[in-house]
C-alpha positions as a printed Julia matrix, in Angstrom:
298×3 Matrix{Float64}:
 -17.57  -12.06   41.47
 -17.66  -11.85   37.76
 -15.44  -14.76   36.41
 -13.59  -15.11   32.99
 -14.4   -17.9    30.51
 -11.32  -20.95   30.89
 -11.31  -23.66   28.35
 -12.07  -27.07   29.34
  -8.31  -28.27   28.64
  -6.95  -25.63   31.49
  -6.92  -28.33   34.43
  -4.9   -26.22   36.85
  -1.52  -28.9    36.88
   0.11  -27.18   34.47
   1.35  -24.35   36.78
   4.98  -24.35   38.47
   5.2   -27.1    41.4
   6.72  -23.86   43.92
   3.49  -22.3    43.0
   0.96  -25.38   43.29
   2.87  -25.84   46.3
   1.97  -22.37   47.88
  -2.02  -22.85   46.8
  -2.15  -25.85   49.22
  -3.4   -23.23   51.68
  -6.54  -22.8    50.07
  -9.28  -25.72   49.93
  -8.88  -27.61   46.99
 -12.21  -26.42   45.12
 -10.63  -22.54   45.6
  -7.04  -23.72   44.67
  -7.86  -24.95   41.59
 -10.03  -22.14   40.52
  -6.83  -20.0    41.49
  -4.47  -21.83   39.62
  -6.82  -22.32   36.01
  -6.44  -18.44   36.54
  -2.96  -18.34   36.69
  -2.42  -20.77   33.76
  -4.62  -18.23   31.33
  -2.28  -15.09   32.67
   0.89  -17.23   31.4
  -0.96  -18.24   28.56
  -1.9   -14.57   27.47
   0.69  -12.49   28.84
   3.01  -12.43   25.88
   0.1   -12.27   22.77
  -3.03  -10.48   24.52
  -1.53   -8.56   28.28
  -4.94   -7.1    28.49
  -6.74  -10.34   28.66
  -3.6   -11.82   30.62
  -4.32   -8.93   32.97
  -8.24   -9.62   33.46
  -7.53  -13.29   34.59
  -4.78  -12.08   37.16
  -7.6    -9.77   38.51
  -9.84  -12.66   38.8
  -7.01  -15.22   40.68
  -6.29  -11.5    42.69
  -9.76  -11.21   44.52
  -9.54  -15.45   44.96
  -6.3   -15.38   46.59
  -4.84  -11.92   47.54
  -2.52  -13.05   50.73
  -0.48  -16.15   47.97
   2.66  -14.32   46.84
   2.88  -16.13   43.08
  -0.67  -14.59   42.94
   1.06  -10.96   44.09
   3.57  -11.72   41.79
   1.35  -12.56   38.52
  -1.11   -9.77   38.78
   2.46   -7.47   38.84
   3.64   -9.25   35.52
   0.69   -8.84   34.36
  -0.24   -5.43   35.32
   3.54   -4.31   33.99
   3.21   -6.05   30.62
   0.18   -3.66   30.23
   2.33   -0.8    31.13
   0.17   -0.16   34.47
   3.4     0.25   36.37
   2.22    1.82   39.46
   0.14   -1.09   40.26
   2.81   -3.61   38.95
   4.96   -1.85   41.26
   2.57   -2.36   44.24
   2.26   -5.7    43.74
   5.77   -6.9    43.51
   6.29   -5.08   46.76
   3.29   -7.07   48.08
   5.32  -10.37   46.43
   8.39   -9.44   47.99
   7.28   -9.06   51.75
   5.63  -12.04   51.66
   8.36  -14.08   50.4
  11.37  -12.25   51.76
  13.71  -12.92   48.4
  15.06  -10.21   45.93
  14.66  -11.97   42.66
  11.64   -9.14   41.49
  14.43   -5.8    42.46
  15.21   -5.36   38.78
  11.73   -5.32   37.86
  11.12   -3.21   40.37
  13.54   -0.96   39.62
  11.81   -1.34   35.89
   8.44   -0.36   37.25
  10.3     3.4    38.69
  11.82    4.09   35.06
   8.13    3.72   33.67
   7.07    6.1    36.3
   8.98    8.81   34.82
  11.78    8.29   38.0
  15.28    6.28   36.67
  16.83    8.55   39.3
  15.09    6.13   41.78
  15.94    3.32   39.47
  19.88    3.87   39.82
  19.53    4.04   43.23
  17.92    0.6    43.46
  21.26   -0.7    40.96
  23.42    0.29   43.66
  21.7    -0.83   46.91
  22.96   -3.89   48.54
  19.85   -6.31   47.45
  21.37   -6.4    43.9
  24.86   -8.44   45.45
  21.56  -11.2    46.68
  20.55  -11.8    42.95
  22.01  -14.52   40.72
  23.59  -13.86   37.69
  20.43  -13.11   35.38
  19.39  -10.86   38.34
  22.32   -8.95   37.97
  22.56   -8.81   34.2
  18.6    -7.75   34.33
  19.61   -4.86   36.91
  22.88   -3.66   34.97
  20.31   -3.35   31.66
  17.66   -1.53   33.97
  20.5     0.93   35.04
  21.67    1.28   31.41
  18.19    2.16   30.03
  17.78    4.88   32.97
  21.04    6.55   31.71
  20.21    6.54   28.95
  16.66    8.1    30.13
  18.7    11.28   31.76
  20.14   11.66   28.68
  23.53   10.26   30.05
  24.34    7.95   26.99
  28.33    7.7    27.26
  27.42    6.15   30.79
  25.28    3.42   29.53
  27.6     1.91   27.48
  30.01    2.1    29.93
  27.14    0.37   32.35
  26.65   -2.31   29.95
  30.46   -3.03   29.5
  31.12   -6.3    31.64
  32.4    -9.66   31.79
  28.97  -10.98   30.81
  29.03   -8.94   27.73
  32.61   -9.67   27.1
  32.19  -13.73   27.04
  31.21  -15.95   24.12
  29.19  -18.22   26.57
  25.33  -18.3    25.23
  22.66  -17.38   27.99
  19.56  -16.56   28.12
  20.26  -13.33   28.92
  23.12  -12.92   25.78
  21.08  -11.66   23.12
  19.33   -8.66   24.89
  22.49   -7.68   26.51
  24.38   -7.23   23.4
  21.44   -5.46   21.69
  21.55   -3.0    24.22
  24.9    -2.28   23.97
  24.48   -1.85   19.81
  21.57    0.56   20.57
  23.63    2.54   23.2
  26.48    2.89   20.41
  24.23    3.51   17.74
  22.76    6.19   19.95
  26.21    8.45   20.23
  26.7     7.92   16.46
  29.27    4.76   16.49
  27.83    3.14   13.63
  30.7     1.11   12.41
  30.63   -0.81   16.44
  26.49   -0.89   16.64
  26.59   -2.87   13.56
  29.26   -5.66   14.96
  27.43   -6.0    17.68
  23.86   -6.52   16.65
  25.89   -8.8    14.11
  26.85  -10.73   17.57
  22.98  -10.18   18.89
  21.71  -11.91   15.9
  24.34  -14.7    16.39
  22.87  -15.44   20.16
  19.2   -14.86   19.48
  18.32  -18.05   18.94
  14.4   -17.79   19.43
  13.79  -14.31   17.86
  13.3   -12.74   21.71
  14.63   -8.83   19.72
  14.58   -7.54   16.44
  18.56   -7.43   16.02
  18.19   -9.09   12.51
  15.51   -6.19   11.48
  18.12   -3.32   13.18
  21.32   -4.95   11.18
  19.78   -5.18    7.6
  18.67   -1.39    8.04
  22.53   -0.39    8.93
  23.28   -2.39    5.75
  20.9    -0.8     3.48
  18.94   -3.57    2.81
  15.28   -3.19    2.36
  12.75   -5.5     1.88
   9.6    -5.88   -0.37
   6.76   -7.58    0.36
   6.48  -11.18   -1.96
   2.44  -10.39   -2.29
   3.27   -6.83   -3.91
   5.73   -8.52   -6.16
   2.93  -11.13   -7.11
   0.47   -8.69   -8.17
   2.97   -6.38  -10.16
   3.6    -9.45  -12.34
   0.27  -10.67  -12.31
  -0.88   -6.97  -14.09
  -1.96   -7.16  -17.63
  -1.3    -4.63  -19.87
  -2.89   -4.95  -23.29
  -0.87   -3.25  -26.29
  -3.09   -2.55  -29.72
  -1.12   -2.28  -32.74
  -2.79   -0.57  -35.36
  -1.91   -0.78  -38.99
  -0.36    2.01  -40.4
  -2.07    2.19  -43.19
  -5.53    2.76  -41.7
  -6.32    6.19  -40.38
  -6.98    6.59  -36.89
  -8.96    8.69  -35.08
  -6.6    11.43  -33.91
  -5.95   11.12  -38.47
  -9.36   11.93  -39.01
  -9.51   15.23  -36.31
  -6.53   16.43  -38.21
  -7.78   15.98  -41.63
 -11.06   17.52  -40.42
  -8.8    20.43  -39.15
  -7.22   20.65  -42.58
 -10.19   20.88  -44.58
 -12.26   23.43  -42.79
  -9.1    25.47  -43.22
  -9.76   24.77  -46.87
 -13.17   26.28  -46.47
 -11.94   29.77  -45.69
  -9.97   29.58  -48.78
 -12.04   31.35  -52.24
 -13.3    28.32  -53.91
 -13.17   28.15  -57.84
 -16.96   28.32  -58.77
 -16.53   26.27  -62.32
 -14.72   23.81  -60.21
 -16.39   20.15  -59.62
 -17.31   19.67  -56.13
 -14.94   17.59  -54.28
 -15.71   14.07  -52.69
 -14.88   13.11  -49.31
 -13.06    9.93  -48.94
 -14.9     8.12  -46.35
 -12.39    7.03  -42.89
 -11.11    3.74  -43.19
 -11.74    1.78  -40.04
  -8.82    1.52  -38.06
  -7.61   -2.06  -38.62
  -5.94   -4.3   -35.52
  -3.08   -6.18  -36.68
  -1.6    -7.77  -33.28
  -2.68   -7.67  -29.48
   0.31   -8.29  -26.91
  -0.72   -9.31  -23.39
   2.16   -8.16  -21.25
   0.85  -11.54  -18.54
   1.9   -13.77  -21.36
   5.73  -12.24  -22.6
   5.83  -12.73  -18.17
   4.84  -16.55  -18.87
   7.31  -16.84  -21.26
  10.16  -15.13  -19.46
């Protein structure tokens, strides 16, 4: 079996005392492989899901019949949108355990298999009274974002209308649910409401988890620049040569040179004494201005 590289400071003990609990059915040597595994898939699943995934393939062939193993290699399979085998997995999770807690991912999984029929079905079956409050809020988004797949957007807002959206109480769950609903009303053209509510969004999202901050200064107008750009605009030098006026220039001499052969086709006066031509006075540079110093000096 072809293993990953682990850095030496992965020890195993830093994964979830439920799960360290359920690896106590392996011999130790195994369990502690397993686990190291598990650590890099929670490491990596946010910042790299394809390398997340390859470790939870790895723990996967070590320990196929441990549910938290099930249940990482379907986190990690879904963050890399492989939703058919995230879906399999979670299913494998749940009949080992018994508990509900992975229905709204689940129900997830059917939406990115092209089926949020399915998913609203799965909102309205009885596991959904089993899960706790995040559970539910999780399922009522799910349901929400498969209206809004059939095209059914006046019903998503009313699916995200609840008590939970309704209170001023902070949870972890606060932030995404009031995005949601400003996306659904942004979506049937209620601009004015979309705005208040990312407004609120911003106000719970206290550790950047959406871009509600990014989707309010674009209803406002605003639009940023990028600092670098700004630095190398002013940084530009642009030299200005001021020539004296009383020295002829090039573009002078061309048109001099234009006036005198027009001279030529004139009849010339054969008794007359040959004229001289003036020689071109070099131009002469009275000032340079360096546009990076007036900058300076502003």
């Amino acid at each position: 079996m072809k293993r990953l590289p682990i850095p030496d400071d992965v020890t195993g003990d830093e994964i979830d005392k439920d799960v360290r609990q359920e690896l106590q059915s392996l011999p130790k040597t195994l369990a502690e492989d397993v686990a190291r595994n598990l650590v890099m898939v929670a490491r990596l699943i946010d910042e790299d899901p394809e390398g997340a995934y390859g470790y939870s393939r790895v723990a996967l062939r070590l320990a196929s019949r441990v549910a938290a193993v099930r249940e990482a290699a379907g986190f990690a399979a879904y963050a890399t949108q492989k939703y058919s085998e995230a879906l399999a997995e979670f299913r494998a999770a749940r009949r080992m355990t018994g508990n509900t807690e992975l229905w709204p991912v689940m129900a997830d999984c059917e939406r990115g298999l092209g089926r949020p029929e399915k998913a609203l079905d799965m909102a309205g079956a009885p596991e959904v009274q089993k899960l706790d409050k995040a559970g539910q809020v999780e399922m009522r988004l799910v349901a929400a974002g498969a209206r809004r797949d059939l095209d059914q957007l006046d019903a998503a807002i009313v699916t995200l209308q609840s008590p939970e959206l309704a209170s001023n109480s902070l949870q972890p769950w606060t932030a995404r649910l009031r995005y949601a609903y400003a996306d659904a009303l942004l979506a049937v053209g209620r601009e004015s409401e979309a705005r208040e509510w990312f407004a609120k969004a911003v106000e719970a999202d206290r550790d950047g988890s959406t871009d509600a901050s990014d989707r309010l200064a674009e209803l406002d107008g605003v639009e940023f620049v990028d600092a670098m750009d700004e630095d190398d605009a002013e940084a530009e030098t642009v030299v200005t040569v001021v020539v004296d006026e009383n020295t002829t220039t090039d573009d002078d001499a061309d048109d001099e040179t234009a006036d005198e052969t027009a001279d030529e086709d004139e009849p010339q006066d054969e008794d007359a004494p040959e004229a001289v031509e003036p020689e071109a006075a070099e131009p002469k540079i009275v000032e340079i201005k360096d546009s990076t110093e007036r900058n300076t000096e502003d």
